[in-house]
C-alpha positions, 0 to 999 in steps of 0.5 A: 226809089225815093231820093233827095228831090221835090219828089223823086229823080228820074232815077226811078226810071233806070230801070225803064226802056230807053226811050220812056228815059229820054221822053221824061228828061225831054218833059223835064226839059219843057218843063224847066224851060216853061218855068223860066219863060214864065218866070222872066213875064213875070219880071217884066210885068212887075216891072212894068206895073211898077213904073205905070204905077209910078207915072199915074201917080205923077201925072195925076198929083204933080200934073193934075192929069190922068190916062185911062189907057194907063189905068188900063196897063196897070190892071192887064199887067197886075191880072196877068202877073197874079195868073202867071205866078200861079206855076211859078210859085207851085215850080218854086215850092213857095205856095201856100200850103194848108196842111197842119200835118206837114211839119211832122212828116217825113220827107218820104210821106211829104213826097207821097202827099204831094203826089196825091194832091197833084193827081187827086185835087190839081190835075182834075181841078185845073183840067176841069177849069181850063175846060169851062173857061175855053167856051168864055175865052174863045167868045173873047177873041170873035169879039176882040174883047176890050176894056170895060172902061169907055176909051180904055185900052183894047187887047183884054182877050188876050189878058184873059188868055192868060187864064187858061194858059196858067191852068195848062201851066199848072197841069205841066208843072205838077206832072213834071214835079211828080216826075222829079223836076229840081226846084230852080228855087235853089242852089242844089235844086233840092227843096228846103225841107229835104237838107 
């Protein structure tokens, strides 16, 4: 049953087991819950490359001085933030689509290639990716790798973990998006298309 939503409701599941219900609204519940975390890291990375940024700027043309370690902060926060606004960007429905035939679709056939897209291109692609990327990321941490610049910040194995923590993020969200997540990207959760 196709109702108003990014896909469809968990009312495609009323009539299912009882148990298949709540693993569902449970899933949906992760989901949520993941987005928000990941929203808010988002927020503070922002914020703090923002003020980073700022502080670079001053010390260097106010002061005549610079910080490699700050230099450093601002390239771990940027890598992450643009690696975690992957799943939050896919949750809020505000991704970059490539899809010419979208704006004649309806909301029904919009819903099912969105679907296809998810099984077909994001599942397989990122599942895929996270798997390639363990091996790199796994030599990152026996060597606690850290920045490339001589006296820069350590810690950029955990910045790569980032990487395949979004790839796992991505996966979760197209799931919980064919399952009928609501877009937290709006007052009724419903997407824009769909009023």
């Amino acid at each position: 049953m196709w109702t108003k939503g990014i896909f469809w409701r968990p009312h495609h599941l009323c009539g299912k087991p009882f148990g298949v219900r709540v693993l569902v609204q449970l899933f949906l519940s992760f989901a949520d819950g993941l987005h928000r975390i990941t929203a808010a890291a988002c927020l503070v990375l922002m914020t703090i490359l923002f003020l980073a940024e700022i502080i670079i700027v001053l010390l260097r043309y106010v002061f005549g001085i610079g910080f490699l370690e700050l230099q450093d902060i601002v390239s771990y926060s940027f890598a992450v933030l643009v690696v975690l606004g992957l799943p939050v960007t896919l949750r809020l429905d505000k991704h970059v689509r490539v899809d010419v035939f979208r704006d004649f679709q309806s909301v029904r056939t919009a819903r099912l290639s969105d679907t296809v897209a998810i099984c077909a291109l994001l599942i397989p692609v990122f599942g895929m990716t996270l798997y390639f990327v363990m091996p790199d990321i796994v030599y990152a941490w026996s060597i606690r790798e850290g920045s490339v610049e001589t006296g820069g910040l350590p810690g950029y194995f955990v910045v790569k973990t980032a990487l395949p923590l979004s790839y796992a993020m991505m996966i979760i969200q197209g799931i919980a998006m064919m399952l009928g997540a609501k877009n937290p990207g709006t007052t009724d959760g419903l997407n824009a298309n769909d009023r």
